[in-house]
N, C-alpha and C positions, 0 to 999 in steps of 0.2 A: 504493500500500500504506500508506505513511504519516499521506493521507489518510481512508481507510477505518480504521484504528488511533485516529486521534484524533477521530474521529466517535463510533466507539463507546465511548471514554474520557467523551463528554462525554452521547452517550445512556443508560448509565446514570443518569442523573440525573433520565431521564422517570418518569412515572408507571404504572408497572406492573403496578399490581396485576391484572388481568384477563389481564396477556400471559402466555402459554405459556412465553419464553423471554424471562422477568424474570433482569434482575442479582440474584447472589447480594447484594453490595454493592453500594452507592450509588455512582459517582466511585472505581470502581478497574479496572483491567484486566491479566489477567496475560498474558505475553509474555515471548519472549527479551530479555535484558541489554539485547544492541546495537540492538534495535529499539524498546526503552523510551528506552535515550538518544537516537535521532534523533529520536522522534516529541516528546519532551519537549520542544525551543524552540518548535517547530510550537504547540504546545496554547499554549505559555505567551505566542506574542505575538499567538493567535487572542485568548487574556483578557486581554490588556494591550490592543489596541483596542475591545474590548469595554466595558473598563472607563474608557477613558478618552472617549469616548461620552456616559458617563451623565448626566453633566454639562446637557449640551445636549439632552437629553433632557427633564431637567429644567425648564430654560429652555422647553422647546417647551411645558410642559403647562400654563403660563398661560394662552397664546393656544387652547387647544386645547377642543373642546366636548363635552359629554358627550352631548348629543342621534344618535338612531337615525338611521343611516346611510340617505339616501333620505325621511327625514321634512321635512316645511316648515320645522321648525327649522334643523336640518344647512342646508337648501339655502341658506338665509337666510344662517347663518355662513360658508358656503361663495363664496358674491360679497359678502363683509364684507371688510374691512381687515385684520381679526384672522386670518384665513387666510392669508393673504398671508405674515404676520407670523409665523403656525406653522410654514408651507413655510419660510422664511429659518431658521426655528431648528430644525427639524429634519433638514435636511440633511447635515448632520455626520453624525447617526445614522445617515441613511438610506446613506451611502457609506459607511460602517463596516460594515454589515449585509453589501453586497455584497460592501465588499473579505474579509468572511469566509467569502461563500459561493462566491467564488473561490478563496480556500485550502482550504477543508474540504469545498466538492461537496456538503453536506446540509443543505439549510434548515430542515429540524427539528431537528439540531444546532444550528443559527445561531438560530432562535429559543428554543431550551434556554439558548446561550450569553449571550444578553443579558437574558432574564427572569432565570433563578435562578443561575445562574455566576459573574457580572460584579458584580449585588449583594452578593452575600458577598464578596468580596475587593475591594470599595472603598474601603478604607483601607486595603490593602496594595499593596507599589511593588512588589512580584517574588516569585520562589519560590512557586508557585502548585502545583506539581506536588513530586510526591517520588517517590526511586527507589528501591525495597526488594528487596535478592536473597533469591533462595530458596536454600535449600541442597538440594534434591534438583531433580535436573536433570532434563531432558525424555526420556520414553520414546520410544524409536525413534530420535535420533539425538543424546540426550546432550547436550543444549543447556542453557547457562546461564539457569535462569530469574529473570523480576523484576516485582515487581508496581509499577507505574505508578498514583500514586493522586491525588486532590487533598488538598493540606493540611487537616486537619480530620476527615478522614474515620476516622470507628471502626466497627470491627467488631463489632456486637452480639453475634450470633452467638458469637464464642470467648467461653472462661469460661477468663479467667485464677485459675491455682490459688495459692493466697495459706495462707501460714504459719498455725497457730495460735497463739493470742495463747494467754497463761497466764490468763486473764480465760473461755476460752469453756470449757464444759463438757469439750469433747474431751477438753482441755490438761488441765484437771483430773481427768477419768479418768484419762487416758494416766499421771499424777504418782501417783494413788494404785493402776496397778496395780504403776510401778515401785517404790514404797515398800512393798508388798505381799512383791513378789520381793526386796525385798533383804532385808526382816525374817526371811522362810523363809532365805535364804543361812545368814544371821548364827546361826538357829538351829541349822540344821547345824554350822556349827562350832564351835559353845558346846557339841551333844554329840557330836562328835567328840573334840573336845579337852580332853572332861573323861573320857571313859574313862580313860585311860592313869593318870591321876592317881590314880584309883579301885582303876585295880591295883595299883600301886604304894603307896597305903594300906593295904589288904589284907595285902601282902607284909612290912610292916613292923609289920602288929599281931600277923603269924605268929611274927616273931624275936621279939617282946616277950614273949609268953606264951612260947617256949620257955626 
């Protein structure tokens, strides 16, 4: 199970666009709490051999020839010394390769894992993965959920909703209807509160004339 869990953690990474049942996201997968924390060392030291590989990898691509496989060239470099000399430096990679296709059971994982995975986190020593809970839990048996994701990874998709600044039109409407309504208030009680006055003028021009 575990296996299968961080296969498809690291297949979202493929190329999708023609598949039927593409990742919404890149490098995330949701899941129960406690099965995102066990599968999480799993992923992270599938990428720490990965990436410690690359190196030597490296090293192998001096000796290494660009000529068509089964061409007179190839065959040439092929019983050349510089072969020889590719095989001795490649070898690291090549028992890295396995020892991951022994942990994970998916070689298109494994080849996802050292093409695009293992490059992006080559100057990083750990923490390859993150653990994010959900607050609504699983229908049908109420299960804590948590999304499993690699470092880096953003969601296009959400549209976070962000303040108005006093700079954008909104903020400026929103200011002159409030100034609006409070200038009507203020009038209300300017004639409110000059009636009473008006009677009470009245009342006193009455005793003056009597």
């Amino acid at each position: 199970m575990l296996r299968n869990l961080a296969s498809s953690l690291i297949l979202t990474e493929r190329d999708a666009e023609l598949d039927d049942n593409a990742p919404k996201v890149k490098g995330r997968v949701t899941t129960t709490l406690h099965k995102a924390k066990e599968v999480r060392p799993l992923v992270e030291r599938c990428i720490t051999i990965a990436r410690r590989s690359l190196k030597h990898q490296e090293n192998a691509e001096q000796f290494a020839t660009n000529a068509e496989r089964g061409s007179a060239e190839w065959k040439q470099w092929r019983s050349s010394d510089e072969w020889q000399k590719w095989c001795h430096a490649i070898s690291p990679t090549v028992a890295a390769r396995r020892r991951c296709v022994q942990l994970l059971g998916d070689k298109q994982a494994v080849q996802l894992l050292f093409d695009e995975i293992a490059p992006r986190f080559a100057d990083r020593d750990g923490g390859y993965t993150r653990i994010l809970r959900v607050a609504q839990p699983r229908l049908g048996d109420a299960g804590i959920q948590a999304i499993i994701e690699f470092v880096g990874v953003r969601d296009r998709e959400t549209v976070r909703s962000e303040k108005p600044s006093f700079g954008d039109d909104t903020a400026a409407d929103a200011e002159d209807q409030n100034d609006e309504v409070a200038a009507e208030s203020e009038e209300e009680v300017t004639d409110e509160s000059s009636e009473p006055e008006t009677a009470a003028d009245d009342a006193s021009e009455e005793k003056s004339q009597d």
